[in-house]
One Martini backbone bead per residue (centre of mass of N, CA, C, O) as a GRO file, in nm:
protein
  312
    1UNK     BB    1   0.466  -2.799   9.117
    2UNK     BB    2   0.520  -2.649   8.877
    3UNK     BB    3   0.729  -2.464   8.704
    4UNK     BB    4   0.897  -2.198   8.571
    5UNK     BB    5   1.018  -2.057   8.253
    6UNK     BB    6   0.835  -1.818   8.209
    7UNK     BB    7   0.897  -1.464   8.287
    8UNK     BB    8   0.688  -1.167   8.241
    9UNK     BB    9   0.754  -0.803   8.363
   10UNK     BB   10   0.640  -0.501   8.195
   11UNK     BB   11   0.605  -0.542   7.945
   12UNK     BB   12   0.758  -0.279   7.696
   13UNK     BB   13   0.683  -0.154   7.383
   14UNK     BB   14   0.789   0.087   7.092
   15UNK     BB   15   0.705   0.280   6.797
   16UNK     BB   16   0.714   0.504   6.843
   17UNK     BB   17   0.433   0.652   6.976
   18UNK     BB   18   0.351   0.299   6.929
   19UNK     BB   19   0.240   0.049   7.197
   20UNK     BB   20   0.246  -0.266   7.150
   21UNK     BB   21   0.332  -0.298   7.436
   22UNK     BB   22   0.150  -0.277   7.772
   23UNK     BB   23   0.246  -0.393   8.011
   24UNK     BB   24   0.304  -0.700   8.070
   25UNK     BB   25   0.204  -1.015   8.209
   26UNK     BB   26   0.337  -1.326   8.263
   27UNK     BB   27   0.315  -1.703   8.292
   28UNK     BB   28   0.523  -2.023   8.226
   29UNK     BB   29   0.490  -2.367   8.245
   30UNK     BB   30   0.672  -2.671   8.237
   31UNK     BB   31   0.512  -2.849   7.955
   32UNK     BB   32   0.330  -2.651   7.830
   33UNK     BB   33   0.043  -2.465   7.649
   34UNK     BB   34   0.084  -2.153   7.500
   35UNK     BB   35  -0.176  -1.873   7.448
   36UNK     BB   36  -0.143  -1.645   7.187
   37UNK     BB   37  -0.404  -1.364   7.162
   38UNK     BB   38  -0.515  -1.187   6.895
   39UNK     BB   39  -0.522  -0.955   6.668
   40UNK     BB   40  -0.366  -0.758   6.421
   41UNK     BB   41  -0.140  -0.569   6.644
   42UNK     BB   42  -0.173  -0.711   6.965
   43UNK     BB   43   0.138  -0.805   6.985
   44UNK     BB   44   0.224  -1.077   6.975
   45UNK     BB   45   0.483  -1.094   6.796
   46UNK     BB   46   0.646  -0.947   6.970
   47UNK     BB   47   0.681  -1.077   7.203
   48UNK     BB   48   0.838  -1.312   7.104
   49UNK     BB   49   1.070  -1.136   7.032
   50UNK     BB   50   1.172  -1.094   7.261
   51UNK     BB   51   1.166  -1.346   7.432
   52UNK     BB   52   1.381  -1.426   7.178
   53UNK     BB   53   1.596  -1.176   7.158
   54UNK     BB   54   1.501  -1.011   6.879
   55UNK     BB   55   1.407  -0.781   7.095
   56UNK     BB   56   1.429  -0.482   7.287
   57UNK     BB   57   1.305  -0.370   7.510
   58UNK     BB   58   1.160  -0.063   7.715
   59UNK     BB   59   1.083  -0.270   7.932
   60UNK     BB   60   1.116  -0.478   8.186
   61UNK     BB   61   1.102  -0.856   8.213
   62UNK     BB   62   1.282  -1.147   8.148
   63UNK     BB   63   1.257  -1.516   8.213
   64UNK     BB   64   1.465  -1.810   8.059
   65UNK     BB   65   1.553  -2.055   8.168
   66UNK     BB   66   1.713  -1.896   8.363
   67UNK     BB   67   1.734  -1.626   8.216
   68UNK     BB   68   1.798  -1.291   8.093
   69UNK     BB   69   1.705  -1.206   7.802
   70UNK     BB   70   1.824  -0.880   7.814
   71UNK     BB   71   2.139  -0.954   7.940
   72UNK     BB   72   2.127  -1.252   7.763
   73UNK     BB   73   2.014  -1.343   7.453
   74UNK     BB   74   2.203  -1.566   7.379
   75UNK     BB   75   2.094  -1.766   7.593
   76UNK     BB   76   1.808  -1.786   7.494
   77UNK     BB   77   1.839  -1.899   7.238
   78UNK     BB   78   2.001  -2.195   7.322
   79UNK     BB   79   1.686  -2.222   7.449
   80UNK     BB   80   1.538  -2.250   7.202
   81UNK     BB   81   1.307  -2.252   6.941
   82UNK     BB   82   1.148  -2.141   6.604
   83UNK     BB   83   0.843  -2.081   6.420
   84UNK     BB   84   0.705  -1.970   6.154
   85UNK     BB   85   0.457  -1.904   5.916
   86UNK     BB   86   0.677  -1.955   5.685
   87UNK     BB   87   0.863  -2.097   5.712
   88UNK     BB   88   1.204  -2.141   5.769
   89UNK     BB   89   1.272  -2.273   5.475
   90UNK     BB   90   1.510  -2.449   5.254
   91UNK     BB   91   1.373  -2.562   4.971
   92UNK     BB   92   1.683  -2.649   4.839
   93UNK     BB   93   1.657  -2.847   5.006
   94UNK     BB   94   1.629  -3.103   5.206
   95UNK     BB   95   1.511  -3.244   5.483
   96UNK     BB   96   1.782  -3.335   5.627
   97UNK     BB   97   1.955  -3.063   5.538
   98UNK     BB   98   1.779  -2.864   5.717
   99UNK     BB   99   1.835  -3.011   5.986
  100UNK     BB  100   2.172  -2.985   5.948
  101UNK     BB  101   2.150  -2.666   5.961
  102UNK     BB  102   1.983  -2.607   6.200
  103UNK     BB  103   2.159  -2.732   6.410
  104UNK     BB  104   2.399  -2.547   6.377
  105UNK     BB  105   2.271  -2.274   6.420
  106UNK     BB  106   2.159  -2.436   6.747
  107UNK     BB  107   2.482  -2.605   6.837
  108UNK     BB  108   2.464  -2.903   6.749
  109UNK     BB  109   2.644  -3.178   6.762
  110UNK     BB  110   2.681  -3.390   6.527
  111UNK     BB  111   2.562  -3.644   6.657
  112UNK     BB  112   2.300  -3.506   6.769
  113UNK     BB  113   2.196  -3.463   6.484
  114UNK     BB  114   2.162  -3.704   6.384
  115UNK     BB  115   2.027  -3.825   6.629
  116UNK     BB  116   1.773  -3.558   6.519
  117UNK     BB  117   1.704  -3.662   6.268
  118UNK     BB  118   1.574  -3.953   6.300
  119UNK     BB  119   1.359  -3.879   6.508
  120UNK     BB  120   1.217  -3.665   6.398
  121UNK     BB  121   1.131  -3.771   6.121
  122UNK     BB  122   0.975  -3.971   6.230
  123UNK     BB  123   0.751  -3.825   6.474
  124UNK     BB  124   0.627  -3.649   6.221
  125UNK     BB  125   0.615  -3.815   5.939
  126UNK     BB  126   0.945  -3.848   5.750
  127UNK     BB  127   0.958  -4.105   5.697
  128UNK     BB  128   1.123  -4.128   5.366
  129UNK     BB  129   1.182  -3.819   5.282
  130UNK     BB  130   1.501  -3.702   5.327
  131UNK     BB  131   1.522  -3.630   4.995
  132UNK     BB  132   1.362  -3.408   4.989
  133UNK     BB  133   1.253  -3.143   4.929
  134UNK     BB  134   1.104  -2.897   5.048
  135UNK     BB  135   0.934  -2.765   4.794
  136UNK     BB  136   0.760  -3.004   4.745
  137UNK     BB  137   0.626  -3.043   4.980
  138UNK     BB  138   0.361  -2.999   5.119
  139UNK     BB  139   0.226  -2.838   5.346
  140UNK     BB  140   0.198  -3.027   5.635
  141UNK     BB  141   0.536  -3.104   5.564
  142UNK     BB  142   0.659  -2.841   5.617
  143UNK     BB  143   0.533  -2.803   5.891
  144UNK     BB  144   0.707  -3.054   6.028
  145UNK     BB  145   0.944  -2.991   5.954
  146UNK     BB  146   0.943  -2.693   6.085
  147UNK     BB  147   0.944  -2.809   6.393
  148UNK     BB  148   1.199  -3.011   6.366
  149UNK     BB  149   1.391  -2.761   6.352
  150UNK     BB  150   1.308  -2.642   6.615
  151UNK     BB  151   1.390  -2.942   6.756
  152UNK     BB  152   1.677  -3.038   6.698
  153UNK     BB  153   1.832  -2.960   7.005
  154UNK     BB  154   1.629  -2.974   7.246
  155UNK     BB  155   1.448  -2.738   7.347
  156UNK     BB  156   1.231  -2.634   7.643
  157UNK     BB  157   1.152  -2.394   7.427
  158UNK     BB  158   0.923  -2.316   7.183
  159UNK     BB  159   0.797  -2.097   6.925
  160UNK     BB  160   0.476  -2.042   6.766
  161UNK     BB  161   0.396  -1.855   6.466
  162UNK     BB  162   0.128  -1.905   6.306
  163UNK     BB  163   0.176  -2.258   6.208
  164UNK     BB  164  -0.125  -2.295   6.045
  165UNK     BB  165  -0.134  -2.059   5.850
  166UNK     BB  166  -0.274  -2.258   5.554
  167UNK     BB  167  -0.373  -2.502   5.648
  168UNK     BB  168  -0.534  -2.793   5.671
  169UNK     BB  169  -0.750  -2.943   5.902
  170UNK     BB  170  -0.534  -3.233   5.899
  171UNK     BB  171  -0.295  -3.083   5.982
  172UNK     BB  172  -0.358  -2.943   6.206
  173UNK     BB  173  -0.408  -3.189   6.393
  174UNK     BB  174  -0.152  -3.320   6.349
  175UNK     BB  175   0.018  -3.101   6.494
  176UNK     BB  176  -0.124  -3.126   6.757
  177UNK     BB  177   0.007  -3.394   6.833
  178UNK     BB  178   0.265  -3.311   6.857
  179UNK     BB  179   0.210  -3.063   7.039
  180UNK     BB  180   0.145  -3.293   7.290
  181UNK     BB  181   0.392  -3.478   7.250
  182UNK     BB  182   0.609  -3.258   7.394
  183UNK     BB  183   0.482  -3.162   7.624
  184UNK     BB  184   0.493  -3.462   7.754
  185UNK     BB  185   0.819  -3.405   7.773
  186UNK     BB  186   0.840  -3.107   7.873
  187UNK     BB  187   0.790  -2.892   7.672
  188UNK     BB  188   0.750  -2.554   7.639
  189UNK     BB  189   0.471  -2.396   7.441
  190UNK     BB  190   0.437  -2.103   7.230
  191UNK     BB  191   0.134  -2.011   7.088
  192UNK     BB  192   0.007  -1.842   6.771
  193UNK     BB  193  -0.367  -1.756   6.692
  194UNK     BB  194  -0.658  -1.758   6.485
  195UNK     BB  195  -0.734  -1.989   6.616
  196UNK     BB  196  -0.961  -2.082   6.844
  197UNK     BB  197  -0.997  -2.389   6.820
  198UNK     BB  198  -0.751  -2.424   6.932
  199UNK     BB  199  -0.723  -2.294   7.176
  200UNK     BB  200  -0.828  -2.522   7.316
  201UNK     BB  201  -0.551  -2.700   7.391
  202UNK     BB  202  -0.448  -2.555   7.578
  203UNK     BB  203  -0.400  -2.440   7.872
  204UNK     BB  204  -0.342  -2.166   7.836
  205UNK     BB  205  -0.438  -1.781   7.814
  206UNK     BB  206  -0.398  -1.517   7.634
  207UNK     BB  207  -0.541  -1.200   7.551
  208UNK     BB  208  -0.493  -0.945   7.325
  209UNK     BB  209  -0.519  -0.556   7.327
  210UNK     BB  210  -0.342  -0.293   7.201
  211UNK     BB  211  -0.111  -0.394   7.444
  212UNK     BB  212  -0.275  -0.596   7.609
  213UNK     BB  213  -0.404  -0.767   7.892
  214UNK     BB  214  -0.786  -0.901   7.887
  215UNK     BB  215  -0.684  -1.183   7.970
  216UNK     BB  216  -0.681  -1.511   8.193
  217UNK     BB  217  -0.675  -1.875   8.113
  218UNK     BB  218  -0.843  -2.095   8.038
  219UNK     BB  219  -1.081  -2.204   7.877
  220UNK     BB  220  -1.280  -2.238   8.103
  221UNK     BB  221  -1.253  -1.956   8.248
  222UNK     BB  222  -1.338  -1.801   8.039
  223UNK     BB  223  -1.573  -1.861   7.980
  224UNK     BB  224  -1.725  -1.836   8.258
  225UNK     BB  225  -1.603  -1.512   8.288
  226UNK     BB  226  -1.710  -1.392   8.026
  227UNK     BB  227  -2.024  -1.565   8.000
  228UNK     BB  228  -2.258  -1.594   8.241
  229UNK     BB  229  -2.468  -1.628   8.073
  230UNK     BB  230  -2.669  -1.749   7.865
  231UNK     BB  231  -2.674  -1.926   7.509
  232UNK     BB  232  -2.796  -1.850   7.180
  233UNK     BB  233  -2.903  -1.997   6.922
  234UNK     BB  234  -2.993  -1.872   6.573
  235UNK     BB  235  -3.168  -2.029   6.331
  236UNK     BB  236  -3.155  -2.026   5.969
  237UNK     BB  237  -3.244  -1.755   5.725
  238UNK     BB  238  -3.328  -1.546   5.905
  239UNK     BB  239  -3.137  -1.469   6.151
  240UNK     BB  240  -2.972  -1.227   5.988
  241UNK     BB  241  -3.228  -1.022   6.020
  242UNK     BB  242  -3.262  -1.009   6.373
  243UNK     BB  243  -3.018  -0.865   6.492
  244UNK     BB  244  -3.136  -0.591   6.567
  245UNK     BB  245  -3.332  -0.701   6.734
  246UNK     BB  246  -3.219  -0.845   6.947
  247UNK     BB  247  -3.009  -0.646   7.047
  248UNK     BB  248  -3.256  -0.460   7.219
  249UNK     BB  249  -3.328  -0.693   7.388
  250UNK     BB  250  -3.338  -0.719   7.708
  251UNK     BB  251  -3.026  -0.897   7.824
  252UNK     BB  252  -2.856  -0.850   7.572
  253UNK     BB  253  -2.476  -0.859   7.558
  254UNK     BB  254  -2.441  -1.014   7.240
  255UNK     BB  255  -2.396  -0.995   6.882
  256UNK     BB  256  -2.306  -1.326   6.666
  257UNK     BB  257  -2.237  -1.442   6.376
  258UNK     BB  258  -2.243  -1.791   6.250
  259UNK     BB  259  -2.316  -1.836   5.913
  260UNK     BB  260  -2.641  -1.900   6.007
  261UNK     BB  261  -2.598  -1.821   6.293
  262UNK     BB  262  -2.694  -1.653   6.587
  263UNK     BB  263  -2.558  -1.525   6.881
  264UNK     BB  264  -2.658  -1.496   7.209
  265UNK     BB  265  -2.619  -1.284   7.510
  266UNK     BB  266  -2.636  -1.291   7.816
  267UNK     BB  267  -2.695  -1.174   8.138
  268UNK     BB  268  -2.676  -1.159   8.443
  269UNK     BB  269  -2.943  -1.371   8.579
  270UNK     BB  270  -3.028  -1.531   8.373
  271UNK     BB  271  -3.190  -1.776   8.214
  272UNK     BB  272  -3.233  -1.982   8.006
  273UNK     BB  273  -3.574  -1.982   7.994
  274UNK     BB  274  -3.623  -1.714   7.972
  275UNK     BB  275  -3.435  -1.627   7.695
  276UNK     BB  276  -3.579  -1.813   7.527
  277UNK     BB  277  -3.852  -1.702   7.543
  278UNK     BB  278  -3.776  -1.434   7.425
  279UNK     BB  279  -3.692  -1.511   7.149
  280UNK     BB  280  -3.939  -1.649   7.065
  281UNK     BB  281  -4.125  -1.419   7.075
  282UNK     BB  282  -3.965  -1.227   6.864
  283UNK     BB  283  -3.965  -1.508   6.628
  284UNK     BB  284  -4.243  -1.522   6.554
  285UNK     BB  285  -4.285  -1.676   6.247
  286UNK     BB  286  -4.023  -1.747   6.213
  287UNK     BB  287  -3.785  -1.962   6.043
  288UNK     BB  288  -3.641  -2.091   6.313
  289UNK     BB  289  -3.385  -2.194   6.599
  290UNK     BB  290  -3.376  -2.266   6.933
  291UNK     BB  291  -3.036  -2.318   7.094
  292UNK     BB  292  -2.850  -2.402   7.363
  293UNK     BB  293  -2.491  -2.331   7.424
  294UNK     BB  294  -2.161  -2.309   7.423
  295UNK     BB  295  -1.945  -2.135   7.480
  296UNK     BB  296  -1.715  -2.021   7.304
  297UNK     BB  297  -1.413  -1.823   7.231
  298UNK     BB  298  -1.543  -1.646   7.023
  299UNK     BB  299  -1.749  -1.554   7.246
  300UNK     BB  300  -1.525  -1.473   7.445
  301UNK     BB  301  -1.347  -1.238   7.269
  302UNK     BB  302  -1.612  -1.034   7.184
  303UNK     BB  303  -1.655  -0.980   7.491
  304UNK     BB  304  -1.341  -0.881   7.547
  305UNK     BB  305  -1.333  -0.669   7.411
  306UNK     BB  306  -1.536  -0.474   7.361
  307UNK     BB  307  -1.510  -0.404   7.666
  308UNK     BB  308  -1.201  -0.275   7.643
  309UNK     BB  309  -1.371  -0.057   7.431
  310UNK     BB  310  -1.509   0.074   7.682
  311UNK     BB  311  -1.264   0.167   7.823
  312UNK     BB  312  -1.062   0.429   7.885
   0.00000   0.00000   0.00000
């Protein structure tokens, strides 16, 4: 069975009157990766603060890499990568000298730094770069420095906060093949995303709203456990004038626009032939298709939210 290498229970902070964080638990096994998800506001970045040190929590227990971080933050850091949504790269410098900058700030040794200089640059894809400004590289490539900085000391866990946001989806794609090669060597990866696509790559997920956790599990267990009835697309152009009709019909417990397709949610106990059939008939006469398809997780987000927001 996995290692836990984070474990965090109760954990809750506060901003004057205002609950960023309300006692959430959750663990992350050593190797994985772990999304955490939710709209701006819903904690996310709150907790990887605290998680890494940067932030004192106002409740709970936090456990990294066997170290208590609310005891002792500066042991949680020098086991921690930390990579923001910013890169939080020095422009003027090269990409080697921003890798030998930030190698000292997270206390490795000269030796290791020079050979985690030639590997990472290496690894990332950004050899023979070794001598560009930061400031010139693409976007992509300021990327994967910035990933290669956090990774110089060769901590146990990374933390990246919003790291593809604004990245081309090539550039994303890179990226997570990095982050998958991290993994692999044992790396635990704590990853937050307003891209739901990548969130498939993760092994788990919690998803936050109003700083609580209203899920958690695998992609594939969110999907099971949250959309239990059949899903229909209603493509075409009229589609989107549908919406208040089919949202009004017996057992559609959730509709919701992508694109030019209507997405349309069962309740529990539907037939995928029942729910098709009475579609069919609601659009009778509109030039639209009606096909069934795999609830994404963009379709399991919008109804685990709803529902948090029915709840007192």
């Amino acid at each position: 069975m996995a290692d836990t290498m984070i474990e965090v229970a109760g954990l809750t902070k506060t901003f004057g009157t205002f609950t960023a964080v309300d006692s959430i638990d959750f663990s992350v096994d050593r190797g994985s990766i772990f999304g955490l998800l939710g709209a701006n506001g819903a904690g996310k970045t709150t907790t990887i603060r605290i998680l890494c040190g940067l932030m004192t929590a106002d409740a709970g227990r936090v456990r990294l890499a066997d170290v208590d971080v609310r005891a002792d933050p500066e042991a949680a850091k020098r086991r921690i990568g930390y990579m923001s949504q910013r890169f939080s790269l020095y422009r003027d410098l090269t990409a080697e000298e921003n890798l030998e900058f930030f190698g000292g700030l997270y206390g490795a040794n000269a030796a290791a730094r020079s050979d985690g200089r030639r590997r990472l640059l290496d690894a990332v894809g950004l050899a023979g770069l070794e001598r560009e400004l930061a400031g010139d590289l693409a976007g992509g490539l300021t990327q994967r420095l910035a990933l290669a900085c956090a990774m110089v000391h060769r901590p146990p866990v990374i933390f990246l906060d919003e790291p593809t946001s604004g990245v081309d989806p090539a550039s994303r794609r890179r990226f997570w093949d990095l982050i998958h090669d991290q993994a692999d060597r044992g790396t635990t990866v704590v990853i937050t995303t307003h891209y739901l696509d990548e969130a498939e790559y993760c092994d788990r997920l919690v998803l936050m709203h109003a700083g609580r956790i209203v899920a958690s599990g695998s992609p594939g267990d969110l999907k099971r456990d949250a959309v239990p009835g059949p899903v229909l697309a209603v493509g075409g152009s009229d589609a989107m004038t549908l919406e208040d009709t089919l949202a009004a019909e017996a057992g559609v417990v959730e509709t919701s626009l992508f694109g030019d397709a209507l997405h349309l949610q069962f309740d529990t106990g539907w037939t995928e032939a029942d729910a098709r059939s009475l579609v069919e008939t609601a659009v009778r006469g509109r030039e639209v298709s009606v096909d069934s398809i795999v609830p994404s997780l963009e379709d399991v987000f919008l109804r685990i939210i709803d529902r948090s927001e029915e709840l007192p």
